[in-house]
N, C-alpha and C positions, 0 to 999 in steps of 0.2 A: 774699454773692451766689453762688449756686449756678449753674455752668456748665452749659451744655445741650449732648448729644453730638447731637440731631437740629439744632439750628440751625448749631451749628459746620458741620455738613455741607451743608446746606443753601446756607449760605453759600458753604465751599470750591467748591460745585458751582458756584453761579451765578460766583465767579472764574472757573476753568476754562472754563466756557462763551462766557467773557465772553474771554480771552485765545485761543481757538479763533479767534474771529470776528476778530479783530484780523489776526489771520496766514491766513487767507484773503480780504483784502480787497482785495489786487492780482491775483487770478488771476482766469484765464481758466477757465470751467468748463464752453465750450461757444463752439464756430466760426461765425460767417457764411460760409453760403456762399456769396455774390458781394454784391461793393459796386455799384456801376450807376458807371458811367463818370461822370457829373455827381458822385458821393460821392467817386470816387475823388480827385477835381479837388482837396478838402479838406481830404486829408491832408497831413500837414505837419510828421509824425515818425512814427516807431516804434520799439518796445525789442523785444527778444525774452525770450520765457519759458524758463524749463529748466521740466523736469521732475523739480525736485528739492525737498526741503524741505516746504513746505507744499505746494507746487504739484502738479498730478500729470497736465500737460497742456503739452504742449511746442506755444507759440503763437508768434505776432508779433503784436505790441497797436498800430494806426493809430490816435494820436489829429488830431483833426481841428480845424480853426481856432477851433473854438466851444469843444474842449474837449472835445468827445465822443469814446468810446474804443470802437471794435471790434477783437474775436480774431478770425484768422484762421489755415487750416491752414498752416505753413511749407512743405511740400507742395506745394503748388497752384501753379497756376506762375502765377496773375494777381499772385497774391502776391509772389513774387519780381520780377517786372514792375514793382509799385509801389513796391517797395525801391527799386529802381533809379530808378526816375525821383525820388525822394524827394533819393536821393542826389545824383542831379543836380543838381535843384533846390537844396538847399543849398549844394552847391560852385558854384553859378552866381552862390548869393547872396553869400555868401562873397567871392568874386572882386569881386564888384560894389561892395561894403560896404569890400571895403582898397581900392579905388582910388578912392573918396569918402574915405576918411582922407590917402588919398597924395596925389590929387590933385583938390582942394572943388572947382575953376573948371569942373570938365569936369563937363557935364551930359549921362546917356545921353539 
């Protein structure tokens, strides 16, 4: 069986191609610039990006209760805003959730 130097490549390429796409599937490659107050309502984490590696956009990624994910500028200062309240939110939940394990009888 005689090897072939155009398919060998061929193929290597479509690898290549194929492992590119893979390591850019979590970035951000472009900002919203405003969420509406009602979208805001629905976020309910966020991670932040570097701009390092594959990436080459320094974001903050809202995902939201359904699941949906927007980039926004770290910048902006709505953005920071929603950090905040996020964080809140969680440590409100937080707080609310050990004192259901501490104490079941108490109902908020």
């Amino acid at each position: 069986m005689r090897f072939s130097t155009p398919f060998f490549l061929l193929i290597l390429s479509g690898l290549c191609l194929a492992l590119a796409h893979v390591s850019f599937e979590d970035c951000c490659l472009k900002y919203v610039k405003k969420l509406s107050h009602k979208t805001q309502k629905h976020a309910v984490e966020y991670r932040r990006q570097t701009a390092d590696g594959g990436c080459n956009l320094h974001a903050v990624i809202f995902t939201m209760k359904r699941g949906r994910q927007f980039c926004a500028d770290p910048r902006e200062h709505w953005v920071n805003n929603l950090m905040t309240r996020i964080d809140e939110r969680v440590a409100r939940n937080g707080e609310a959730r050990a004192n259901k394990k501490i104490y079941p009888h108490i109902v908020n």
